[in-house]
C-alpha positions as CSV (number, residue, x, y, z in Angstrom):
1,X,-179.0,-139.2,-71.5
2,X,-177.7,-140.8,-74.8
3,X,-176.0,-137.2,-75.4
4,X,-172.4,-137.5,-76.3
5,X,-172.2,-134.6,-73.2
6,X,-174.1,-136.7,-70.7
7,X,-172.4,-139.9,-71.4
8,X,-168.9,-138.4,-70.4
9,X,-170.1,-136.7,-67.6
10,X,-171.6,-139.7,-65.9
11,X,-168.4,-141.3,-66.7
12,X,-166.6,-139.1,-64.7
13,X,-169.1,-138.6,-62.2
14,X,-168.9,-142.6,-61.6
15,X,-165.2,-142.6,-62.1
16,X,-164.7,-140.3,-59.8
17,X,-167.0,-141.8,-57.0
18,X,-165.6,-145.0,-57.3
19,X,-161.9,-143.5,-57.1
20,X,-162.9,-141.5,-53.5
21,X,-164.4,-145.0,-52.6
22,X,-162.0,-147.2,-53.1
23,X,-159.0,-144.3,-51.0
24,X,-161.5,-143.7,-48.3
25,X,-161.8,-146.7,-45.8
26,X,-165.5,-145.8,-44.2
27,X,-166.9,-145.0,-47.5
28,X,-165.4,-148.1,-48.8
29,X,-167.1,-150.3,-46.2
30,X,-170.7,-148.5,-46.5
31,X,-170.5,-149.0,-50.2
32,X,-169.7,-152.7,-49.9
33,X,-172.2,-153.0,-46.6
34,X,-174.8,-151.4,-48.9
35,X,-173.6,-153.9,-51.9
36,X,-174.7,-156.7,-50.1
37,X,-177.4,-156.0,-48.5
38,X,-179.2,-155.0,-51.8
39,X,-177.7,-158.4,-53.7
40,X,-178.4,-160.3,-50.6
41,X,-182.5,-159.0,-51.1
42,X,-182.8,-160.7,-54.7
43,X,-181.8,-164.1,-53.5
């Protein structure tokens, strides 16, 4: 994991599922649904 390679790659991977995300409305509102539900729990 501390690989130059695998650093980059999960940079992109991450980049690239936040970019989809953030242009697709219904993945957008899972992702933020899912968001706070899980930060909601640790309260």
């Amino acid at each position: 994991m501390y690989k130059p390679l695998f650093g980059r790659l999960a940079l992109l991977g991450a980049g690239g599922y936040f970019r989809v995300t953030s242009r697709v409305p219904p993945l957008r509102r899972k992702f933020l649904d899912d968001f706070r539900t899980y930060r909601g729990k640790q309260d």
